[in-house]
C-alpha positions as CSV (number, residue, x, y, z in Angstrom):
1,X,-52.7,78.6,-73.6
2,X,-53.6,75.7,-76.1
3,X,-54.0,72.3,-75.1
4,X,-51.8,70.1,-76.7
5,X,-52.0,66.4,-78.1
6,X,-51.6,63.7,-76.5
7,X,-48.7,61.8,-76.1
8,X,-48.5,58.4,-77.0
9,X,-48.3,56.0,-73.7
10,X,-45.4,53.6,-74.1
11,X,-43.8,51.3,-74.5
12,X,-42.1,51.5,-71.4
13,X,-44.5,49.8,-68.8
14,X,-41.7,47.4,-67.6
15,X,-39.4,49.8,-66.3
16,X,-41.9,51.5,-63.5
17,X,-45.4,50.3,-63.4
18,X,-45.5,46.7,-62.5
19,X,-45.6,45.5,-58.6
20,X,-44.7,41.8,-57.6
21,X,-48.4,40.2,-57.7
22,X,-50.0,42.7,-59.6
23,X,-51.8,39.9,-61.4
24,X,-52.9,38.8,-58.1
25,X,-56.3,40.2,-56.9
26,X,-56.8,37.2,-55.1
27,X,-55.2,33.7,-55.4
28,X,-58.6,31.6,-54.2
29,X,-61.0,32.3,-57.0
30,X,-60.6,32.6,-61.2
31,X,-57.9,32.8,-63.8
32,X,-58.7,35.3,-66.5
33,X,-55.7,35.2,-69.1
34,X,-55.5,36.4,-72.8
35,X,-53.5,38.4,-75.2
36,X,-53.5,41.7,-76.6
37,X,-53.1,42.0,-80.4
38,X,-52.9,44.9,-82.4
39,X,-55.3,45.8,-85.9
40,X,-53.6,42.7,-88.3
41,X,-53.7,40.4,-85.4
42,X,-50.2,40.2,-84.4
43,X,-49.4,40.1,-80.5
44,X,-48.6,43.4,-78.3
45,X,-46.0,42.4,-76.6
46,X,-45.4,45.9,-74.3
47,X,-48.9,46.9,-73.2
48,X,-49.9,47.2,-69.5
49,X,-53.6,45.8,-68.5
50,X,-55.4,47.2,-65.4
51,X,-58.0,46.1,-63.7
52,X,-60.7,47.5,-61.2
53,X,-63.7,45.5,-59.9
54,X,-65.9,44.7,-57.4
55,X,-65.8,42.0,-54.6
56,X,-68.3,38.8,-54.3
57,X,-70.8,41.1,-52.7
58,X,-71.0,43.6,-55.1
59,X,-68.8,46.2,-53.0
60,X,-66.5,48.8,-54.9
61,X,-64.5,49.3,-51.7
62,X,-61.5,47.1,-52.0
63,X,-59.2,47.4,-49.1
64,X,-56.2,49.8,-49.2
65,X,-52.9,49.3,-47.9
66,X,-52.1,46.1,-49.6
67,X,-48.8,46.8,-51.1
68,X,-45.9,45.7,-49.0
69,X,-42.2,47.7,-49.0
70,X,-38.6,46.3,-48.4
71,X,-37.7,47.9,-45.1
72,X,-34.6,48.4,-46.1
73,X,-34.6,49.8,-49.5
74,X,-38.2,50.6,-49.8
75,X,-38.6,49.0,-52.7
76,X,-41.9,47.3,-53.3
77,X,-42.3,43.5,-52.3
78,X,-45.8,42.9,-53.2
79,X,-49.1,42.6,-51.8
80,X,-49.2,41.2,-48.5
81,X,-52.4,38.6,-49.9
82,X,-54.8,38.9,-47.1
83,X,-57.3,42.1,-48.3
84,X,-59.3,42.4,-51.9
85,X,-58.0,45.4,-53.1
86,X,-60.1,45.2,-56.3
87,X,-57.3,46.5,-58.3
88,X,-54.5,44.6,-60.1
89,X,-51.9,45.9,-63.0
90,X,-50.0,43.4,-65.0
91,X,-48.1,43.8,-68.6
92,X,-48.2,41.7,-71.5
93,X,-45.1,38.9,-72.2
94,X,-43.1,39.1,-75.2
95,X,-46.0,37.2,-76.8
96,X,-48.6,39.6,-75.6
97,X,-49.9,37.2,-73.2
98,X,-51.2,38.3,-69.3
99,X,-53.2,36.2,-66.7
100,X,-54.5,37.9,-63.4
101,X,-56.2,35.6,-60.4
102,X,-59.3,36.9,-58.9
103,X,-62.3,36.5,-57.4
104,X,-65.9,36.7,-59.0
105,X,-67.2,40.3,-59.2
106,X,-70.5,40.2,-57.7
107,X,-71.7,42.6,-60.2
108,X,-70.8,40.8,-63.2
109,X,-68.2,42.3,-64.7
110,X,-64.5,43.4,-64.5
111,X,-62.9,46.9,-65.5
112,X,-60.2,46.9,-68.0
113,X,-58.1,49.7,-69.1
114,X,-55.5,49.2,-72.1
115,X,-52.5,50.8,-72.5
116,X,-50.4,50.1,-75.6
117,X,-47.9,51.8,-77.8
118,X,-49.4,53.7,-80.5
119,X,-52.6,54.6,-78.1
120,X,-52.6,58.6,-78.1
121,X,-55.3,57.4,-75.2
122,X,-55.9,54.4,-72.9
123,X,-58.8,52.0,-74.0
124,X,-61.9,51.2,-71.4
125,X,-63.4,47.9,-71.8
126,X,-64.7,45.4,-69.5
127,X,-65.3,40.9,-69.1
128,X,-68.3,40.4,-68.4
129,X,-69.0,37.0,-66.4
130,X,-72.9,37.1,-66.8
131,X,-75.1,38.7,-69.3
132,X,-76.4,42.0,-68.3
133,X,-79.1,44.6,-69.9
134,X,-75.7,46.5,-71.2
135,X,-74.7,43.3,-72.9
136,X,-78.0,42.9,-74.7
137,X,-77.8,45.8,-75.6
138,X,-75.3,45.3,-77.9
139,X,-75.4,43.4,-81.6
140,X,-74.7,39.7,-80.7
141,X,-70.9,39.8,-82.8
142,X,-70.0,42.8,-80.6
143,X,-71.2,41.5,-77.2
144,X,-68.9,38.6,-77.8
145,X,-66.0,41.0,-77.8
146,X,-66.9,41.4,-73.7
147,X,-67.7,37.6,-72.9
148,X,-64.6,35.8,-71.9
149,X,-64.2,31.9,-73.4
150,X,-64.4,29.5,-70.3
151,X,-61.6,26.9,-70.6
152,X,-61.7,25.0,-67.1
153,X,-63.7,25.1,-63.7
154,X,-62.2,28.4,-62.6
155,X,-60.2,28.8,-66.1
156,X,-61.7,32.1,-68.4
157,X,-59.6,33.1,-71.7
158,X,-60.5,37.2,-72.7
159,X,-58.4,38.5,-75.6
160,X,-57.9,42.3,-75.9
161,X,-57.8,43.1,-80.0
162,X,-57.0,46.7,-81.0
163,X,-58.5,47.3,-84.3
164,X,-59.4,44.9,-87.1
165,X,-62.4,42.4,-87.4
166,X,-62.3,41.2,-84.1
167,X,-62.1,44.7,-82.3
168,X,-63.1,44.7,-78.4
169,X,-65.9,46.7,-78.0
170,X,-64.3,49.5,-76.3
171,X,-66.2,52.4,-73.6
172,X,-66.2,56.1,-74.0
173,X,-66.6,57.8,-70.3
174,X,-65.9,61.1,-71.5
């Protein structure tokens, strides 16, 4: 047998993916909020944003068993907001906004993976809170596509763009 191609990957996040506080790592640390915008600039207003990372320490173990059930219906009621899961999932408004509340990676950086309509494949990328040797690795007007804008004291703005001038710098782990 053949493979075959891809199929695209939405839009249709809001129907079965999100989870009450799935923008909610952890509500006593950052706000990281932006938007996603497609190759002319214009907002995605249907893409889905995950994000892995690791805890103050540096760990990659977040805790499991965070999610909460109705029990009831068994319908999911949200995290429970005590354990660092390191993972969160939230979609993009109808202006192709998101925010997600965390707590400082202790290895710099946070995971990101796109999903979008039109995508045959989800995008990797990651914000990087402190320079690293990856970083300057890159030309200085790509490495700003991974630095996130800091607004206020615990405030950070990272926009996701597509295509276009102002493309993220994306990761191929293939």
């Amino acid at each position: 047998m053949k493979p075959t191609p891809s199929q695209t990957v939405g839009p249709f996040y809001g129907y079965a993916l999100p989870f009450p506080g799935g923008s909610d790592i952890a509500l006593d640390g950052i706000t990281i909020h932006g938007r996603v915008h497609d190759g002319a600039g214009a907002p995605v207003p249907d893409s889905l944003l995950e994000f892995w990372q690791a805890d103050p320490a540096g760990r990659l173990t977040g805790a499991p068993g965070s999610m909460r059930r109705d029990p009831v219906t068994g319908e999911s009621i949200g995290r429970h907001g005590v354990d660092f899961t390191g993972f969160g999932r939230v979609t993009t408004d109808a202006d192709g906004h998101w925010t997600l509340r965390t707590r400082v990676p202790g290895n710099g950086y946070i995971s990101v993976c796109v999903f979008a309509r039109g995508l045959l494949h989800h995008l990797f990328t990651r914000i990087y809170l402190r320079p690293d040797a990856f970083l300057d690795s890159l030309p200085a007007h790509r490495r700003q596509t991974l630095l996130p804008t800091r607004e206020a004291d615990a405030t950070y703005r990272f926009d996701v763009h597509l295509q276009g001038e102002k493309e993220t710098v994306f990761l191929d782990f293939g």
